[in-house]
C-alpha positions as CSV (number, residue, x, y, z in Angstrom):
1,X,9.3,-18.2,41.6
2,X,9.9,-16.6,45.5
3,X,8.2,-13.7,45.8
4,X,9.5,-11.5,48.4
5,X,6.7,-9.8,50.7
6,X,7.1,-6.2,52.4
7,X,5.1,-5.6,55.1
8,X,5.6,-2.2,55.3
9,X,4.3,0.9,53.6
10,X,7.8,2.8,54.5
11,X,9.7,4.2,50.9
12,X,12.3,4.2,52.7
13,X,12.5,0.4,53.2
14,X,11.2,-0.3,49.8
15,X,14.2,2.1,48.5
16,X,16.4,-0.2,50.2
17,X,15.2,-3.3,48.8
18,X,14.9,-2.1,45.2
19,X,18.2,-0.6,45.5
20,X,19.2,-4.0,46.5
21,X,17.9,-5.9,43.7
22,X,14.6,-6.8,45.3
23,X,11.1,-5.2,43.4
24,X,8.5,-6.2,47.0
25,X,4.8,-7.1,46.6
26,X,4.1,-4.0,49.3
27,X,1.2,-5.1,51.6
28,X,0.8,-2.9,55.0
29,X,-0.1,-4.3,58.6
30,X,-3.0,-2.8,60.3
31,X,-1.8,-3.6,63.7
32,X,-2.7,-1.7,66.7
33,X,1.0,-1.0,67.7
34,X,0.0,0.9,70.7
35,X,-1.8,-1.5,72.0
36,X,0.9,-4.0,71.7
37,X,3.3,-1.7,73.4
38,X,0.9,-1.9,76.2
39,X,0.8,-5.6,76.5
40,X,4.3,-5.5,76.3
41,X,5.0,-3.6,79.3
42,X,8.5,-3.0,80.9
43,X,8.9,-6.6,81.0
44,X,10.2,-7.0,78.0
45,X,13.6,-6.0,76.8
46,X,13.9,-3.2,73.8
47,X,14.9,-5.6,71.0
48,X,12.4,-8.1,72.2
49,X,10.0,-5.0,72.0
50,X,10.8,-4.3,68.5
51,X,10.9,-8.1,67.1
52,X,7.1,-8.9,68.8
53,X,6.2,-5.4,66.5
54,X,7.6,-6.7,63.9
55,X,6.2,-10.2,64.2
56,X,3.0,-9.2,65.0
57,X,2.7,-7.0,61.4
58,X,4.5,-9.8,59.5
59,X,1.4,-12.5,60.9
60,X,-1.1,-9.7,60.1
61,X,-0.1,-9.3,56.6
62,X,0.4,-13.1,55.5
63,X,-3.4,-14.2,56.8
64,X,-4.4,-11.4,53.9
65,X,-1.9,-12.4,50.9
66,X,-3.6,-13.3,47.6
67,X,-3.0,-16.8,47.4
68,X,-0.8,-16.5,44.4
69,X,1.8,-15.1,46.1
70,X,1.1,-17.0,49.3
71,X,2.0,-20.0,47.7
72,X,5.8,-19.3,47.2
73,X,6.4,-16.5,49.2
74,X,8.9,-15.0,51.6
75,X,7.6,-12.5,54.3
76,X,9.0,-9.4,55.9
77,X,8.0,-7.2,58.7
78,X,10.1,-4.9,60.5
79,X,9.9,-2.2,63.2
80,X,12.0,0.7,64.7
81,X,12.3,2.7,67.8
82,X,14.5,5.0,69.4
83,X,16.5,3.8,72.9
84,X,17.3,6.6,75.0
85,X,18.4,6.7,78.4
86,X,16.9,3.6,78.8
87,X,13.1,4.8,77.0
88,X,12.4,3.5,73.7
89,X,10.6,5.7,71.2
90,X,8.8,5.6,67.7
91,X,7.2,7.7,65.5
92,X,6.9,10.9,67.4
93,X,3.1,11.7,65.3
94,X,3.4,15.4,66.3
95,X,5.3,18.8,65.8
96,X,5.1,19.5,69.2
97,X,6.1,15.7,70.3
98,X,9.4,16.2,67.4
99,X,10.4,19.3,69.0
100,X,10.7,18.4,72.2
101,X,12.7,15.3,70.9
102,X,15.1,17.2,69.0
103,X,15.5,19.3,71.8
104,X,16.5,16.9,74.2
105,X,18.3,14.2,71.6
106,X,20.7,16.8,69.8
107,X,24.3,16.0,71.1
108,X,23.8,13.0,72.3
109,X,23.6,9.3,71.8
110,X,21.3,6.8,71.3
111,X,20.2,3.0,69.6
112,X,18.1,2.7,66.7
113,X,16.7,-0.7,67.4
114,X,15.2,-2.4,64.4
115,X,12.9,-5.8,65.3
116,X,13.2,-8.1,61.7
117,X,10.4,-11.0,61.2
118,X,10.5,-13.2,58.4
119,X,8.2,-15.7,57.8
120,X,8.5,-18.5,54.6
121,X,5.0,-19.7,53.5
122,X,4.5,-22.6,50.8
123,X,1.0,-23.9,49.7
124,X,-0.5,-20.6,52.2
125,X,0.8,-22.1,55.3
126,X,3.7,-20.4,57.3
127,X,6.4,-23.5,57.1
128,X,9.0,-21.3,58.7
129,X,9.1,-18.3,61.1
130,X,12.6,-16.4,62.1
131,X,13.5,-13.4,63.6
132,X,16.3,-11.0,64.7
133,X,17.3,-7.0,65.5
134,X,19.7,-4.5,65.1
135,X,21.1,-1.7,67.3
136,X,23.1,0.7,65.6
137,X,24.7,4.1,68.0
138,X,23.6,6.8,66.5
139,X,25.5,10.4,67.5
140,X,23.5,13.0,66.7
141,X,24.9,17.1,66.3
142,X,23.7,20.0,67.9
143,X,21.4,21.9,65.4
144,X,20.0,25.4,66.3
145,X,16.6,25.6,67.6
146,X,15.7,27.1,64.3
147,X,17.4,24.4,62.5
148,X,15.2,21.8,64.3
149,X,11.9,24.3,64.5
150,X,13.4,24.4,60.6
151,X,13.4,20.5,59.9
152,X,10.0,19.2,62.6
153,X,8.3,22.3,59.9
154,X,9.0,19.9,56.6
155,X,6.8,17.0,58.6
156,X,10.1,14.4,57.8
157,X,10.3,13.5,60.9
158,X,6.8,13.4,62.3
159,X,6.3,9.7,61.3
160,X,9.8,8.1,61.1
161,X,11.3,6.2,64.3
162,X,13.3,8.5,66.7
163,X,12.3,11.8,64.9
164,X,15.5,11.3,62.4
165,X,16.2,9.8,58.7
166,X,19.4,9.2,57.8
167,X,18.8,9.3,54.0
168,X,16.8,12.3,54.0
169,X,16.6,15.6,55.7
170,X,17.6,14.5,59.3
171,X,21.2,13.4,57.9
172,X,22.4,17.1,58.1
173,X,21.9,16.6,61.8
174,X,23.7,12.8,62.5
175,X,27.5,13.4,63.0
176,X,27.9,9.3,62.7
177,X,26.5,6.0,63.1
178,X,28.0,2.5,64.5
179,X,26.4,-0.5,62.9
180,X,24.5,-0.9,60.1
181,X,23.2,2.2,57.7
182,X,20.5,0.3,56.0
183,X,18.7,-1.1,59.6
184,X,19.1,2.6,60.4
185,X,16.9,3.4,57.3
186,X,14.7,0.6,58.3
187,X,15.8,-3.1,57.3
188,X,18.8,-4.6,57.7
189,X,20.0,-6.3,54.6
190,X,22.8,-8.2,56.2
191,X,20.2,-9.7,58.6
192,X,17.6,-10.0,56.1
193,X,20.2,-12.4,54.2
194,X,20.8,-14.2,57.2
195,X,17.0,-15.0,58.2
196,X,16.5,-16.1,54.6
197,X,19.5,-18.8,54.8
198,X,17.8,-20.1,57.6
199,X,14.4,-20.5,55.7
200,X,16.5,-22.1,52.8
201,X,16.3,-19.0,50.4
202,X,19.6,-17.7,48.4
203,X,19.0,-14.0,48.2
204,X,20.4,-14.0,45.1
205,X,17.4,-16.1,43.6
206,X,15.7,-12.9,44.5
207,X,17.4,-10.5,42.6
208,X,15.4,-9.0,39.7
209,X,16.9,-5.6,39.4
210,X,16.5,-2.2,40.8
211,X,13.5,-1.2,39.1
212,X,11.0,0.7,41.7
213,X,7.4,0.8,40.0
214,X,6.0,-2.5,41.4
215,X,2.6,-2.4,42.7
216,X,1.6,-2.2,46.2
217,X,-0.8,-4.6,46.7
């Protein structure tokens, strides 16, 4: 049996996944993102930002799988950022940081960019590595300042992408999206299903309902 591997300690990715027919062996990264931002520098395009991200958690996770699971796995790491006026974005960490966000964001546009690495291990040893991202237009309304000071105060959007969910809270302030919902929330299941063709895995052999209670490892 495949086991599919979530590098990622987000619910809302898991969510996705289960919803999706996919119960993840959860296992989180402990990369030094900013640190990798730094290396990056502005030589790098934004989706190439986003992909080394998510590369970088998927390698860190699969050097600690049990070797159970790394012996038939597949491998998943994923990252997302805001583009905006040409500045990417992540998890804003702070009230203050959200506010001023919000406060410069609301009626306008931007790309939620969302780096995908997948990696297929047999026998422990990474036989196959691909990778891809989304960019999906987000349009976001014009809430109040005490709608914002309102939503920053629930601490939603302190450590999601951009300062915004779409399944949560934040979607009372997103007038629409173009592209793809579920790389907005924080993996792309159309993509996803295309990176696993290309490591010879049928999605469907993945399927094992949408039960939510597996455990993290």
């Amino acid at each position: 049996m495949t086991r599919f591997v979530l590098a990622s300690a987000s619910p809302a990715r898991r969510k996705i996944l289960g919803a999706a027919g996919i119960s993840p062996v959860v296992s989180v990264s402990d990369v030094d993102e900013d640190a990798l931002l730094a290396q990056a520098g502005s030589a790098s395009s934004p989706p190439e930002i986003v992909t080394m991200l998510a590369h970088a958690k998927a390698i860190d996770v699969a050097g600690r799988l049990d070797e159970d699971i790394a012996a038939n796995s597949v491998l998943i790491g994923c990252d997302s950022m805001l583009l905006r006026d040409g500045s990417l974005s992540g998890k804003p960490g702070s009230a203050q940081v959200a506010l001023a966000q919000w406060a410069q964001m609301r009626g306008t546009e931007a790309q939620l960019i969302t780096g995908h690495c997948l990696l297929r291990l047999i026998d422990g040893e990474i036989v196959a590595t691909e990778t891809g991202s989304v960019a999906t237009t987000i349009r976001f309304s014009s809430p109040t300042d005490d709608q914002i000071a309102a939503y920053v105060g629930t601490g939603e959007p302190l450590q999601v992408a951009g300062a915004f969910t779409l399944d949560g809270l934040g979607g009372w302030f997103i007038d629409g999206i173009d592209g793809d919902p579920s790389s907005v929330i924080g993996i792309s299941l159309p993509l996803v299903r295309t990176l696993l063709d290309r490591v010879g895995v049928n999605v469907t052999d993945l399927w094992t309902g949408t039960d939510l209670s597996a455990t993290d490892a």
